[in-house]
C-alpha positions in Angstrom: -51.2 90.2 -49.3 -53.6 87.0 -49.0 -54.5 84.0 -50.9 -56.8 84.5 -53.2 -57.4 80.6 -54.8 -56.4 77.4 -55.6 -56.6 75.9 -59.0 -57.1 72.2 -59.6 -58.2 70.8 -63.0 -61.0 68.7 -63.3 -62.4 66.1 -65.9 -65.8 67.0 -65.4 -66.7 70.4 -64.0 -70.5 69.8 -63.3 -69.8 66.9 -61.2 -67.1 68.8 -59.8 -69.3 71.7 -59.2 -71.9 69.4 -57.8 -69.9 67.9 -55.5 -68.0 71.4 -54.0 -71.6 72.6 -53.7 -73.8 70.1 -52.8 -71.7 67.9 -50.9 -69.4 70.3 -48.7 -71.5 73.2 -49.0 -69.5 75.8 -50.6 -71.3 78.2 -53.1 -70.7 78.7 -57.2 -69.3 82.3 -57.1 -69.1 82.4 -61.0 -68.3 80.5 -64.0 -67.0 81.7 -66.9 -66.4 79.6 -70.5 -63.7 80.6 -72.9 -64.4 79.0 -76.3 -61.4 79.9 -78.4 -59.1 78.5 -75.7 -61.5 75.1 -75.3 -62.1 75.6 -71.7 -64.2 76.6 -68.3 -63.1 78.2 -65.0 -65.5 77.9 -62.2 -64.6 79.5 -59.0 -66.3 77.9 -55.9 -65.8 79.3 -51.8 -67.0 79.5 -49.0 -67.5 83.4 -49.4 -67.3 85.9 -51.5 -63.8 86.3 -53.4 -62.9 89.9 -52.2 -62.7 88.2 -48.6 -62.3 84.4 -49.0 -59.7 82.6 -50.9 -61.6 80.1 -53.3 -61.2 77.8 -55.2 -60.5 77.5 -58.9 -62.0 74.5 -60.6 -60.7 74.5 -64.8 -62.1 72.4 -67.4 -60.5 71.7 -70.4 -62.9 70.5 -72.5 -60.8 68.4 -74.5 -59.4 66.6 -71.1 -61.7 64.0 -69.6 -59.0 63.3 -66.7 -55.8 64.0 -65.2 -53.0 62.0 -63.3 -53.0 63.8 -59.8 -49.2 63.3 -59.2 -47.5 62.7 -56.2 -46.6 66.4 -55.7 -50.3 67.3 -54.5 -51.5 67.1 -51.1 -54.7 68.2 -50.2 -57.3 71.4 -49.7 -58.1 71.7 -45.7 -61.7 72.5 -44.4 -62.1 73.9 -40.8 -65.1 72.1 -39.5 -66.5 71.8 -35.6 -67.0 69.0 -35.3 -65.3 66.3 -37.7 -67.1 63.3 -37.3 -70.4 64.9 -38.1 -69.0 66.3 -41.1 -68.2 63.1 -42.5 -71.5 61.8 -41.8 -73.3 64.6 -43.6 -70.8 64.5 -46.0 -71.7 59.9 -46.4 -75.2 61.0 -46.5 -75.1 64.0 -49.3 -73.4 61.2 -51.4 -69.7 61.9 -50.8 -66.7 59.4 -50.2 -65.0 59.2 -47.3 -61.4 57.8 -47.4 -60.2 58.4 -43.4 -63.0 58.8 -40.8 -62.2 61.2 -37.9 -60.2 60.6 -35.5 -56.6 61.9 -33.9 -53.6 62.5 -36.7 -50.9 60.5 -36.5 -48.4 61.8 -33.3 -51.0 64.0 -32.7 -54.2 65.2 -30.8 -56.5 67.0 -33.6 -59.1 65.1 -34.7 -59.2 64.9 -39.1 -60.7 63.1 -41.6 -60.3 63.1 -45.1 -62.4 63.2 -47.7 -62.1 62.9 -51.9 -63.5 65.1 -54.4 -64.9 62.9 -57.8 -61.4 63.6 -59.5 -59.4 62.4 -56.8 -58.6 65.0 -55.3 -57.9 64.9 -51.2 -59.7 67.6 -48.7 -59.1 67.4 -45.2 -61.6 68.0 -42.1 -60.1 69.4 -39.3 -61.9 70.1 -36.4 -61.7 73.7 -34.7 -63.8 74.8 -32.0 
C-alpha cells in the first residue's frame, strides 16, 4: 500500500495550478473537467502518479472559496536547503509566512509557506 494523493479544494484552480507549478516546481500531471457535476480535478506532483503521491487540486466551479477549518494542517516538502527555498520561492512570487529556521523544541530547520487559497506547505530541510 502507499499514498497515492491529497485532495484540497480550491477557488481558483489556474492560480492554483500556477502557483504548485511555477512557484514550488511541481509538474501538471493531468487535468480533467467534468461538466455535468460543475467541476475540475487537476492532479499536480513531483513525479509521475504510479510512483509519487500527488496532489489533488478540485474546482468547483460554482465555489469561489472555502473556509480552511481548523482541522487542516499542512502539505510537507523535503527541500536541501530551506532557506534557499524560501528565497526562490519570494522571488518566483510566492508568500512566505515562517522563514527557515529551527522548529520549536527542535533542531530541523522549516519554513512555511502558503499556497493562494490559504493553504500551509512546509519546507523541511533534508540533506
Amino acid at each position: 500500500m502507499r499514498i497515492l494523493h491529497t485532495m484540497i479544494r480550491v477557488g481558483d484552480l489556474d492560480r492554483s495550478i500556477a502557483f504548485y507549478t511555477e512557484i514550488l516546481g511541481m509538474q501538471l500531471i493531468r487535468r480533467q473537467d467534468y461538466p455535468e457535476g460543475r467541476f475540475t480535478l487537476a492532479f499536480v506532483g513531483y513525479g509521475p502518479e504510479d510512483k509519487e503521491a500527488v496532489l489533488e487540486l478540485t474546482h468547483n466551479w460554482d465555489t469561489p472559496s472555502y473556509e480552511l477549518g481548523n482541522g487542516y494542517g499542512h502539505i510537507a516538502l523535503a527541500v536541501p536547503d530551506a532557506a534557499a527555498a524560501c528565497a526562490e520561492i519570494n522571488k518566483r512570487g510566492g508568500k512566505v509566512v515562517r522563514e527557515a529556521g529551527p522548529m520549536k523544541h527542535g533542531t530541523t530547520i522549516i519554513a512555511f509557506v502558503e499556497d493562494p487559497d490559504g493553504y500551509k506547505i512546509e519546507l523541511i530541510q533534508r540533506a
